[in-house]
N, C-alpha and C positions, 0 to 999 in steps of 0.2 A: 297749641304747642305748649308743652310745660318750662315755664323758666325755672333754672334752679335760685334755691337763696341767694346765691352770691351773684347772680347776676350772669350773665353767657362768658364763661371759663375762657371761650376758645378764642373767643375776640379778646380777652384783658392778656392769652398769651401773646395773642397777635403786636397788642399795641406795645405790649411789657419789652417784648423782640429780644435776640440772645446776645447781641455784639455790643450793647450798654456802650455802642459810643464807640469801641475798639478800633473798628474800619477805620475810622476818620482819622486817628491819631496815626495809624500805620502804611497811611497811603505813602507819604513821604520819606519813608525809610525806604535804602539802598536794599537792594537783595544778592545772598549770593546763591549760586548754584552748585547742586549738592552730588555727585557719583560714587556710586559704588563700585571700583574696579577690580577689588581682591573679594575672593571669597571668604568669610566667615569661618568654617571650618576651622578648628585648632584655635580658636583666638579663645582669649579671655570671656567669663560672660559674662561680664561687665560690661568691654567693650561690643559683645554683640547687642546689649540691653541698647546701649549707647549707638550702635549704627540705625536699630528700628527707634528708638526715639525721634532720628533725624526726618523717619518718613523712609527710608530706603529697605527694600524688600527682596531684591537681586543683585545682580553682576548687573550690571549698566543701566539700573537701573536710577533716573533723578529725580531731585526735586528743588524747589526753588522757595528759599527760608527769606526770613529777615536777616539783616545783618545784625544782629546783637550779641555782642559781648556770651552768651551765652550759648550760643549757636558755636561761635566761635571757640568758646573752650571743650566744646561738646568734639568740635571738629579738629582741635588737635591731640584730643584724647586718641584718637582712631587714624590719625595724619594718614598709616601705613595703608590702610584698610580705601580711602575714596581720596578722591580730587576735586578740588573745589576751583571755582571762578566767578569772578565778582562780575 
């Protein structure tokens, strides 16, 4: 079998791995949980950028974020649009 120059690619992505640690740091952060109960329709598209940023894709549809600061301003930007619970 031919190695290439650098050595088997698919094992250094294996061990390189994508979460650099991330998992471990965010297991212990709070979560809240994220709905989408108005339609889109007529809104800004700003705020529809800002409802698919959150992960939501329908009417009832959820998802369950971190609690940061960021989530957070994301989700009172669209307050009218979902409901949220910690």
């Amino acid at each position: 079998m031919h190695e290439h120059a650098g050595g088997n690619r698919r094992q250094a992505r294996k061990k390189r791995g994508r979460d650099n640690g991330i998992v471990e740091m965010t297991e212990n952060r709070k979560k809240i949980k994220i709905t989408l109960i108005k339609s889109m329709i007529g809104t800004k598209q700003s705020h529809r950028a800002t409802v698919r940023g959150l992960g939501l894709h329908r009417i009832n549809s959820s998802v369950e974020l971190e609690d940061t600061p960021a989530v957070r301003g994301m989700i009172n930007n669209v307050y009218y649009l979902v409901k949220s619970e910690a």
